[in-house]
mmCIF file of the C-alpha atoms, coordinates in Angstrom:
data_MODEL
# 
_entry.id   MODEL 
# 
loop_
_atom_site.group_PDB 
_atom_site.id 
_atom_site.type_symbol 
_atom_site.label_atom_id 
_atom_site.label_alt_id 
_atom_site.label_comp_id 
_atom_site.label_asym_id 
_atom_site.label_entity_id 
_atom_site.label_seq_id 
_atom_site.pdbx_PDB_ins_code 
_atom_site.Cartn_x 
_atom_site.Cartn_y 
_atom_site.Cartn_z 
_atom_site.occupancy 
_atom_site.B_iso_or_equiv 
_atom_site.pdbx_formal_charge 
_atom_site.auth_seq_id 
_atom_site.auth_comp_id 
_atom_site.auth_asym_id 
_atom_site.auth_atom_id 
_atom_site.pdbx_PDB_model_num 
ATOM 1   C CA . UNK A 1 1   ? 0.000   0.000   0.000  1.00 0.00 ? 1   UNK A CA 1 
ATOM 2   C CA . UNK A 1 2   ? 2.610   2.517   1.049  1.00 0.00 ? 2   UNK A CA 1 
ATOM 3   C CA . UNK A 1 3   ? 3.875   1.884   -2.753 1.00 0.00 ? 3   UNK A CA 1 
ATOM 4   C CA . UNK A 1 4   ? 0.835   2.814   -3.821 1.00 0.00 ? 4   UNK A CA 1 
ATOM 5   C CA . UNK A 1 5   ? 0.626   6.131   -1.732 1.00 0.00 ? 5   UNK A CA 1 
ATOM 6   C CA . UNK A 1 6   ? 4.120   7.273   -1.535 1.00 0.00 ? 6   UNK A CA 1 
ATOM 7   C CA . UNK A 1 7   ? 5.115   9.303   -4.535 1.00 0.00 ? 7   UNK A CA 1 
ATOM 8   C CA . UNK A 1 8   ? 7.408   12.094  -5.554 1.00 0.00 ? 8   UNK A CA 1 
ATOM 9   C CA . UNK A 1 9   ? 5.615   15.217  -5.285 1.00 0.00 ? 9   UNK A CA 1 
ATOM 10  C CA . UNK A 1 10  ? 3.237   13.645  -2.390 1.00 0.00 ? 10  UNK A CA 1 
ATOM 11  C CA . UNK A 1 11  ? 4.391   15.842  0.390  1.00 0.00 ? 11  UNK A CA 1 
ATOM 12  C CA . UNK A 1 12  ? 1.436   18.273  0.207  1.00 0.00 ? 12  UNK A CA 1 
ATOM 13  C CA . UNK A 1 13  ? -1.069  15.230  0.081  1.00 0.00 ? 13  UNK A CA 1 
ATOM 14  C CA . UNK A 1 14  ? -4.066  16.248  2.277  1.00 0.00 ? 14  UNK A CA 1 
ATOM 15  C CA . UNK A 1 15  ? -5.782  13.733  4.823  1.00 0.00 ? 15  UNK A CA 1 
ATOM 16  C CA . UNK A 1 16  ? -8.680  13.547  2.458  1.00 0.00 ? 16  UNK A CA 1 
ATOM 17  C CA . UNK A 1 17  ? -5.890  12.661  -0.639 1.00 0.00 ? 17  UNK A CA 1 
ATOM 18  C CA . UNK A 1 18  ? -4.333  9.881   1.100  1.00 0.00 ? 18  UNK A CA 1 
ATOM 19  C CA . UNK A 1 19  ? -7.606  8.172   2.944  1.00 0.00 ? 19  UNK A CA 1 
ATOM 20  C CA . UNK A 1 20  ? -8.587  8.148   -0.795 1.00 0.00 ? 20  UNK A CA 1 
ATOM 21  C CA . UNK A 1 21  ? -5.873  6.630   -2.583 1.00 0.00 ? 21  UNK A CA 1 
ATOM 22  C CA . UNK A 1 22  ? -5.809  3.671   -0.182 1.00 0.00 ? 22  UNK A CA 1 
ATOM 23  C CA . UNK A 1 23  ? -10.103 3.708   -0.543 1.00 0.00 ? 23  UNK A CA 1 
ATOM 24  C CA . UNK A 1 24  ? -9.660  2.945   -3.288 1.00 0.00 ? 24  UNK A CA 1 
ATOM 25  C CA . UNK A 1 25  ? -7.557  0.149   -3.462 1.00 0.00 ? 25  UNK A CA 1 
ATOM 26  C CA . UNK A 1 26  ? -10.454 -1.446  -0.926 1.00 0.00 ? 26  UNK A CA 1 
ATOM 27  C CA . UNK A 1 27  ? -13.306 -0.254  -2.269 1.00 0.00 ? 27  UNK A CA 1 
ATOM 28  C CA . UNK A 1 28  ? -12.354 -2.085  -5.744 1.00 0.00 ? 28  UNK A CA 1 
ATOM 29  C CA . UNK A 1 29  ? -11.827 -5.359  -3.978 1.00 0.00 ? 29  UNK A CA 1 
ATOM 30  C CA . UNK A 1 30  ? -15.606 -7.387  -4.506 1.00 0.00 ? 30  UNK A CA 1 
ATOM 31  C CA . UNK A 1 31  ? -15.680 -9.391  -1.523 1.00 0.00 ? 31  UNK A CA 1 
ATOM 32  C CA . UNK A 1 32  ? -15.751 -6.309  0.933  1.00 0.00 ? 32  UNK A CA 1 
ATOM 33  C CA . UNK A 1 33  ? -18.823 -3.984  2.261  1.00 0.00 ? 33  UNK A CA 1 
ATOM 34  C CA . UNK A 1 34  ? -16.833 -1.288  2.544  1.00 0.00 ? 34  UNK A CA 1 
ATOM 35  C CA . UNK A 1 35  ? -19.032 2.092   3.983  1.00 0.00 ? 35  UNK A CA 1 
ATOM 36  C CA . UNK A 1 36  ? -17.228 5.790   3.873  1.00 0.00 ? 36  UNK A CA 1 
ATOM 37  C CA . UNK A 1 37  ? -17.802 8.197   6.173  1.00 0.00 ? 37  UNK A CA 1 
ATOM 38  C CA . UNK A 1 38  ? -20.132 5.721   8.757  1.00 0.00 ? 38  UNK A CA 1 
ATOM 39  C CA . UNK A 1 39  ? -22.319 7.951   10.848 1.00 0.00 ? 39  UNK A CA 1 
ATOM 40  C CA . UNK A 1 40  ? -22.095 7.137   14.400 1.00 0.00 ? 40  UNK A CA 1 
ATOM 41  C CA . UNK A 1 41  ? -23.382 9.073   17.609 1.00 0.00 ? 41  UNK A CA 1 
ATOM 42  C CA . UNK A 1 42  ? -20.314 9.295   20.212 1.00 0.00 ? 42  UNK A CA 1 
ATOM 43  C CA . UNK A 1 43  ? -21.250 8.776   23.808 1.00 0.00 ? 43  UNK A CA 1 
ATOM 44  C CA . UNK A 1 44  ? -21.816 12.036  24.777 1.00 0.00 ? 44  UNK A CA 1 
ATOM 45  C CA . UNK A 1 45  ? -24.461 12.375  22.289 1.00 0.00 ? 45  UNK A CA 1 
ATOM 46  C CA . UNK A 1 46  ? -22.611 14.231  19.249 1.00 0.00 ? 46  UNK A CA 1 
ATOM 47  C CA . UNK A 1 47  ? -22.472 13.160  15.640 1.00 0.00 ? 47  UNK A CA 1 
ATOM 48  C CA . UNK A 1 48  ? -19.144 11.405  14.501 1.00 0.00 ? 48  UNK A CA 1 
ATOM 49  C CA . UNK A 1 49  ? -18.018 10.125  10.994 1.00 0.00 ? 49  UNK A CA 1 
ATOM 50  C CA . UNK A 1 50  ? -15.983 6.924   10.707 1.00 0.00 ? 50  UNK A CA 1 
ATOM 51  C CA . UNK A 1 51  ? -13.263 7.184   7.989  1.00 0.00 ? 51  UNK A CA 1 
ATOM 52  C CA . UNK A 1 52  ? -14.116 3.566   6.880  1.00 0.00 ? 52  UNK A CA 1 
ATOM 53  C CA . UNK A 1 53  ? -15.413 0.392   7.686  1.00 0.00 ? 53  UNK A CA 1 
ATOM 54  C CA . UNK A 1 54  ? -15.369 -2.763  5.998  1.00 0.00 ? 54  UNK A CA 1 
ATOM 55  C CA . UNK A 1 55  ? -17.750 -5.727  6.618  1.00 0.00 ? 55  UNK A CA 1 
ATOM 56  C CA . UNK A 1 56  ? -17.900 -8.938  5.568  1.00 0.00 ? 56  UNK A CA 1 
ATOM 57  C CA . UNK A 1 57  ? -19.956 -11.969 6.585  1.00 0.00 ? 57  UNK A CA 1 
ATOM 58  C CA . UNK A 1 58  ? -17.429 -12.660 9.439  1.00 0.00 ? 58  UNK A CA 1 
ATOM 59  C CA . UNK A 1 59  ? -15.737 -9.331  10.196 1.00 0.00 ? 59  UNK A CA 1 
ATOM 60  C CA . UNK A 1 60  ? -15.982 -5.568  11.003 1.00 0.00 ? 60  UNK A CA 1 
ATOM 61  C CA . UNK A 1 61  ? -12.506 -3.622  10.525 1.00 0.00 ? 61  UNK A CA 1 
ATOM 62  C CA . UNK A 1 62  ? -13.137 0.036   11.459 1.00 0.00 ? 62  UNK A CA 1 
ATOM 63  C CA . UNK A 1 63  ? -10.543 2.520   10.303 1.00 0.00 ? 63  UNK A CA 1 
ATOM 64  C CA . UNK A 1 64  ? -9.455  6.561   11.239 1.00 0.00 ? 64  UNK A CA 1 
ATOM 65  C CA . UNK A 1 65  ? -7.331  7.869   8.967  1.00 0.00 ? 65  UNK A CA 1 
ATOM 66  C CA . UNK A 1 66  ? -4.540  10.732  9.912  1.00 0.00 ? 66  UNK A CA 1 
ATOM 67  C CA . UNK A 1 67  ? -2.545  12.690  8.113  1.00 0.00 ? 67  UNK A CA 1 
ATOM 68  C CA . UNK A 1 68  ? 1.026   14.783  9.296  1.00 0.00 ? 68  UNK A CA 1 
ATOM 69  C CA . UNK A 1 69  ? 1.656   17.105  6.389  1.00 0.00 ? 69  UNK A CA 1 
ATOM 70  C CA . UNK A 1 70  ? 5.605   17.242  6.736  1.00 0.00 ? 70  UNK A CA 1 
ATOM 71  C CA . UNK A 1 71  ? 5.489   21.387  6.566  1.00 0.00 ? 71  UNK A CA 1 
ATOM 72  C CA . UNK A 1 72  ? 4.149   20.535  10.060 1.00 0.00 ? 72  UNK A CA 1 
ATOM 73  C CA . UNK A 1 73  ? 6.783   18.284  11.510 1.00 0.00 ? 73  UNK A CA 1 
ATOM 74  C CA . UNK A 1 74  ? 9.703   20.172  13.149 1.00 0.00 ? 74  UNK A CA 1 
ATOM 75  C CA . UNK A 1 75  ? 12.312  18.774  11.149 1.00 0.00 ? 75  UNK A CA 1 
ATOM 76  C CA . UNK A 1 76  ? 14.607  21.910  10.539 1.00 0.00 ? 76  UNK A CA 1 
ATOM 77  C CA . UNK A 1 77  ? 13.758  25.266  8.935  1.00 0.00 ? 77  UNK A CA 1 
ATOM 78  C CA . UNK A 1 78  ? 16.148  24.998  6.606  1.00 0.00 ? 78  UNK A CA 1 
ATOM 79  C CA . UNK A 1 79  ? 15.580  21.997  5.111  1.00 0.00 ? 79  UNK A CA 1 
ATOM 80  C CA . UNK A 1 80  ? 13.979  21.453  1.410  1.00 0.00 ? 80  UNK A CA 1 
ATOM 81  C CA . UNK A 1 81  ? 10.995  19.399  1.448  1.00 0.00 ? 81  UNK A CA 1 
ATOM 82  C CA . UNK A 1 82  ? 13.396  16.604  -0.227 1.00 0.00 ? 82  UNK A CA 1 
ATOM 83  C CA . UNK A 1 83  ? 15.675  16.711  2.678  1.00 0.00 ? 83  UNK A CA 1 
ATOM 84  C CA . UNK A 1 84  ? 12.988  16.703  5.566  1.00 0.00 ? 84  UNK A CA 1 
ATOM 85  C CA . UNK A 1 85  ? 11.424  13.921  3.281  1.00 0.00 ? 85  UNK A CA 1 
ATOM 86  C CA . UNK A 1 86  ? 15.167  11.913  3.301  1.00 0.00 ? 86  UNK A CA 1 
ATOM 87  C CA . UNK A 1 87  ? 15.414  12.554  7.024  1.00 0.00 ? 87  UNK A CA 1 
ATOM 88  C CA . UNK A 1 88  ? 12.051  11.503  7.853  1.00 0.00 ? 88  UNK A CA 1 
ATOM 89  C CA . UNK A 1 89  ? 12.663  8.325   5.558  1.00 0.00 ? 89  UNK A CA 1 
ATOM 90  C CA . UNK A 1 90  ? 15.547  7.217   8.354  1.00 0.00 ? 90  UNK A CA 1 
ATOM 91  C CA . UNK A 1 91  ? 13.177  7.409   11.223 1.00 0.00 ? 91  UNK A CA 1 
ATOM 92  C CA . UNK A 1 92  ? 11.873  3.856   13.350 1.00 0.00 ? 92  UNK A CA 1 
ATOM 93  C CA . UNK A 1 93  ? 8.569   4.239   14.715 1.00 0.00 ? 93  UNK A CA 1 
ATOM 94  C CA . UNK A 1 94  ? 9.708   5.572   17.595 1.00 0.00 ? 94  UNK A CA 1 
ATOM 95  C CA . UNK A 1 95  ? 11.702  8.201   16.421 1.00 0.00 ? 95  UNK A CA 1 
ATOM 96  C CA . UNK A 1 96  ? 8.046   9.261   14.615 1.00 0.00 ? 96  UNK A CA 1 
ATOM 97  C CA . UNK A 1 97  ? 5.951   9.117   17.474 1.00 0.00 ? 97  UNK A CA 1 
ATOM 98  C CA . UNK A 1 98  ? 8.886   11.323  18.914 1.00 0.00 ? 98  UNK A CA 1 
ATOM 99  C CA . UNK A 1 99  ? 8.864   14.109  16.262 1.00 0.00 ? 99  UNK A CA 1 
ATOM 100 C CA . UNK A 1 100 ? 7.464   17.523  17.015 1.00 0.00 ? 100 UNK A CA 1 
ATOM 101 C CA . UNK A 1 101 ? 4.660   19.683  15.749 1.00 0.00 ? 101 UNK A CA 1 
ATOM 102 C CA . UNK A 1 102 ? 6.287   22.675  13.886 1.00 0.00 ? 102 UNK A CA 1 
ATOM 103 C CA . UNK A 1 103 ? 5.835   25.999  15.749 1.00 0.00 ? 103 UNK A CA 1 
ATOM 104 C CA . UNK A 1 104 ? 3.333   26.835  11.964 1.00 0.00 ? 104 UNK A CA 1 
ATOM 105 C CA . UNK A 1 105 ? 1.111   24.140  13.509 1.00 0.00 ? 105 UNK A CA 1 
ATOM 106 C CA . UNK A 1 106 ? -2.074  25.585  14.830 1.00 0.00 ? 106 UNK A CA 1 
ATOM 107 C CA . UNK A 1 107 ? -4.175  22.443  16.431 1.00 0.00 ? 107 UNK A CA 1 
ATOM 108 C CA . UNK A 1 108 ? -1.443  20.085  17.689 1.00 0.00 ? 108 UNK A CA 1 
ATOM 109 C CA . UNK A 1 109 ? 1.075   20.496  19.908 1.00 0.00 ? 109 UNK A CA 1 
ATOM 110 C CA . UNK A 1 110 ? 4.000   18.826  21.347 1.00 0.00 ? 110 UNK A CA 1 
ATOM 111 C CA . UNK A 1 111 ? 5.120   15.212  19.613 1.00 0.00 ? 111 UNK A CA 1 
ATOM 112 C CA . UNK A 1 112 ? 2.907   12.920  17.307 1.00 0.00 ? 112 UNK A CA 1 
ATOM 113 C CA . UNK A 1 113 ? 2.691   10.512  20.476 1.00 0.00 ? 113 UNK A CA 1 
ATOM 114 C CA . UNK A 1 114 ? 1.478   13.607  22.569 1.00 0.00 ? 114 UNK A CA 1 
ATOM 115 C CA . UNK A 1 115 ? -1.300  14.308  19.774 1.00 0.00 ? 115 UNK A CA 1 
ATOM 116 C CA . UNK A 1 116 ? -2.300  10.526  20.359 1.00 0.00 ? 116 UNK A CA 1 
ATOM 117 C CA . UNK A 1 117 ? -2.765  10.305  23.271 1.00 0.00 ? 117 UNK A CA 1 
ATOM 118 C CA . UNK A 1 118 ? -4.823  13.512  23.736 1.00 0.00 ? 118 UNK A CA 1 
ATOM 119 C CA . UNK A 1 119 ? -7.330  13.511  20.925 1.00 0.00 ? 119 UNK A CA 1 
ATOM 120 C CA . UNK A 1 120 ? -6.967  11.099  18.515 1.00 0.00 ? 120 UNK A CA 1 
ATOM 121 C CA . UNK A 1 121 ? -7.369  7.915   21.469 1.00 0.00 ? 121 UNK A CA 1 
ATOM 122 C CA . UNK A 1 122 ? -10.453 9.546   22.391 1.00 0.00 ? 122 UNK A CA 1 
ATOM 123 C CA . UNK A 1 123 ? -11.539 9.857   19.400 1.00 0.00 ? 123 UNK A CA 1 
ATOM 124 C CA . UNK A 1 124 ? -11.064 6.401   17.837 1.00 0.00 ? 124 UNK A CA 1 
ATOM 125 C CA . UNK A 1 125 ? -12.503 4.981   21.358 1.00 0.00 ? 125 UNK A CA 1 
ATOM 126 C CA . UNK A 1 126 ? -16.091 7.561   20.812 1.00 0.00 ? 126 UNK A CA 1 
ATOM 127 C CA . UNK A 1 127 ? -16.653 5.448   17.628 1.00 0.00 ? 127 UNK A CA 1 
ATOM 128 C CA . UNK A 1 128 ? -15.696 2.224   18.867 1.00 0.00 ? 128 UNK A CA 1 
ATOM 129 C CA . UNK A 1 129 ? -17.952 2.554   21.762 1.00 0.00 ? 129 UNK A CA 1 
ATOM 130 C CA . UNK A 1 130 ? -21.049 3.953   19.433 1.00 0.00 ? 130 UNK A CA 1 
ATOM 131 C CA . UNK A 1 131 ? -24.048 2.091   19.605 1.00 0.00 ? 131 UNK A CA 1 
ATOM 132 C CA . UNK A 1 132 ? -24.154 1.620   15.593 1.00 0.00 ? 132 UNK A CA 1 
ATOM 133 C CA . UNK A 1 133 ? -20.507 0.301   15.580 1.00 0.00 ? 133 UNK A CA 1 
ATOM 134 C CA . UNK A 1 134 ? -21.473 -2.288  18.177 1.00 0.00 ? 134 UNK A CA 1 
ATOM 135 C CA . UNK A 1 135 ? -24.652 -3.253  16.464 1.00 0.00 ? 135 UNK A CA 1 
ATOM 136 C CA . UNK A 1 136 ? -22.429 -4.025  13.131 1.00 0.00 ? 136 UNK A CA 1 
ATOM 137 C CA . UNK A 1 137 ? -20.018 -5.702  14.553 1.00 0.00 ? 137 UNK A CA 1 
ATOM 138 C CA . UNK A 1 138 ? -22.652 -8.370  16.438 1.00 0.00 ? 138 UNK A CA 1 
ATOM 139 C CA . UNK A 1 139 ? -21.009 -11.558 16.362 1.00 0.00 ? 139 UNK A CA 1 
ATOM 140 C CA . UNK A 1 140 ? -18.343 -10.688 13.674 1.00 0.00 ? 140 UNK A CA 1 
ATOM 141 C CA . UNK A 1 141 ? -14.992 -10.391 14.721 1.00 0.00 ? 141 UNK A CA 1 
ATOM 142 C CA . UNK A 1 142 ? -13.867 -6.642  14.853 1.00 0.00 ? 142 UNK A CA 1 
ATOM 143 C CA . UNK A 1 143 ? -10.884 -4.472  14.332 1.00 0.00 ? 143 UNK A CA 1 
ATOM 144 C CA . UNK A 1 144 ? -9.635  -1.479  14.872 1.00 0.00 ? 144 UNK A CA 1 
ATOM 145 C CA . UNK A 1 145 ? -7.228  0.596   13.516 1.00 0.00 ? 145 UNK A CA 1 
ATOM 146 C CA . UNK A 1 146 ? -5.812  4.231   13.177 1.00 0.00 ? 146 UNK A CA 1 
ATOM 147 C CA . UNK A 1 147 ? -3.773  4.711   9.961  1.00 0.00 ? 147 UNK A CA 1 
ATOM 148 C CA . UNK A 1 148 ? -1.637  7.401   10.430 1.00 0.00 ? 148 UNK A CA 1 
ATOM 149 C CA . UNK A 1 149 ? 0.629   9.264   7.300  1.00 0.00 ? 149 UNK A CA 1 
ATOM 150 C CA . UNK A 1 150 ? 3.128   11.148  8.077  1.00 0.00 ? 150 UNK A CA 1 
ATOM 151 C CA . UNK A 1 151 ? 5.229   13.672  6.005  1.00 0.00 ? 151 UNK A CA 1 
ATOM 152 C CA . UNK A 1 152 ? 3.410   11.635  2.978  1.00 0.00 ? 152 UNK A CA 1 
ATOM 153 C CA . UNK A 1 153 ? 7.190   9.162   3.678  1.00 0.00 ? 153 UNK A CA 1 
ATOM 154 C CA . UNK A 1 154 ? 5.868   7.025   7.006  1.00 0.00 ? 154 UNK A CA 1 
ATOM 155 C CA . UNK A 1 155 ? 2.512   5.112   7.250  1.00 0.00 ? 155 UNK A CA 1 
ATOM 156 C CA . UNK A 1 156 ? 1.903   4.048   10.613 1.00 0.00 ? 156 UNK A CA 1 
ATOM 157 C CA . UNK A 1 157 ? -1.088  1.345   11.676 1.00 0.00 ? 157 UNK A CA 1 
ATOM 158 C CA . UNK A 1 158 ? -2.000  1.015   15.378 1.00 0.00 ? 158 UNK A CA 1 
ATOM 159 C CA . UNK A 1 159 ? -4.431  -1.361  16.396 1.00 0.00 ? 159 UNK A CA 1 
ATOM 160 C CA . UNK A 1 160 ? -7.020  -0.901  19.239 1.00 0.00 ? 160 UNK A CA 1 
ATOM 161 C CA . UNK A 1 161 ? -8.941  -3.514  20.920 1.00 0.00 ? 161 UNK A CA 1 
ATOM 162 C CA . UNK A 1 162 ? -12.990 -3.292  21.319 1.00 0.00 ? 162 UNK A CA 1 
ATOM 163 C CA . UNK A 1 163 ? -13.013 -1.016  24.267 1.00 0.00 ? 163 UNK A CA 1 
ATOM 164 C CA . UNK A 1 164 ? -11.120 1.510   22.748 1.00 0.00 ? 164 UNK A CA 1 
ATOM 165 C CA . UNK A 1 165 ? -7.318  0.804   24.409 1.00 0.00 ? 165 UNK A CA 1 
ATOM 166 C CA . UNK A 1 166 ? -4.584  0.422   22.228 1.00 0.00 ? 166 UNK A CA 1 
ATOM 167 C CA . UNK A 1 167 ? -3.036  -2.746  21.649 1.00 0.00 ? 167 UNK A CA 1 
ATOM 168 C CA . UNK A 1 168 ? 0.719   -2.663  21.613 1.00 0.00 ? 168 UNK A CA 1 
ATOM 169 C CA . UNK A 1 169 ? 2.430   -0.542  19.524 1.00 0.00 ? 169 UNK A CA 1 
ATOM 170 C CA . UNK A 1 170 ? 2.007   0.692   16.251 1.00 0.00 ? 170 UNK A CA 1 
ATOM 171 C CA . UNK A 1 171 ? 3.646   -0.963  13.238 1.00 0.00 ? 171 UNK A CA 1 
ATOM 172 C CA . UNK A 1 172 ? 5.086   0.560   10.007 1.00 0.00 ? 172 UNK A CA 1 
ATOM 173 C CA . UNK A 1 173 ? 3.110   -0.177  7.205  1.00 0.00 ? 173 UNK A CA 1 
# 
């Protein structure tokens, strides 16, 4: 997939661009149900929209997709997007999770892991708990997982289990 995704002249890839390119890969494959944009109600009572979920006759796989533009990443000021994309290219997983918002960065603050752990946990847990996620996942076996691109060179998957806690650590995809 990351073959797929990761492309010269990628690093200004929106969310919405890179959710799409690997949508499409699923939605093309026959012997899914796959259903973008799944309304749920969180538990407090608010609307939410589910990036993805697939179905089949013995499985539910919920997705959230996020995206780290790499103009965001604090990676050096002087640095060419080519360079910031060659450094980023060198990093583990945990030197990812460890990388800092960029000062430009309006909505997230301190390191990817940070930004995790704050909103995007509570997020992925609101949908998991929703009462239509748990009615179509009945007796199917269910996934969950937050795909996370960053700097359009990394694509991290983390899975959570079904009451919204993460399970282990994510995994380069």
């Amino acid at each position: 997939m990351a073959g797929r995704d990761i492309k010269p002249g990628g690093y200004a890839m929106t969310e919405w661009q890179h959710r799409d390119s690997f949508h499409i890969a699923i939605l093309e494959n026959p012997g899914l149900d796959p259903q973008v944009e799944y309304e749920v109600t969180k538990p407090g009572g608010g609307p939410g929209l589910v990036d993805l979920v697939i179905t089949s006759p013995g499985h539910c796989v919920v997705t959230e997709w996020k995206t780290v533009k790499i103009d965001f990443l604090d990676l050096g000021d002087s640095l060419s997007w080519d360079e910031k994309a060659e450094a980023l290219s060198k990093l583990g997983i945990s030197g990812v999770l460890e990388l800092k918002f960029h000062k430009r960065e309006k909505y997230k603050k301190g390191t990817i892991c940070d930004w995790i752990e704050k909103d995007v946990t509570a997020q992925l847990k609101s949908y998991v708990l929703s009462p239509e996620i748990r009615e179509l996942v009945g007796s199917r076996e269910f996934h969950v997982h937050l795909v996370l691109v960053v700097g359009s060179r990394k694509i991290l998957v983390w899975e959570m289990d079904e009451q919204g806690d993460w399970i282990g650590q994510p995994v380069l995809a």
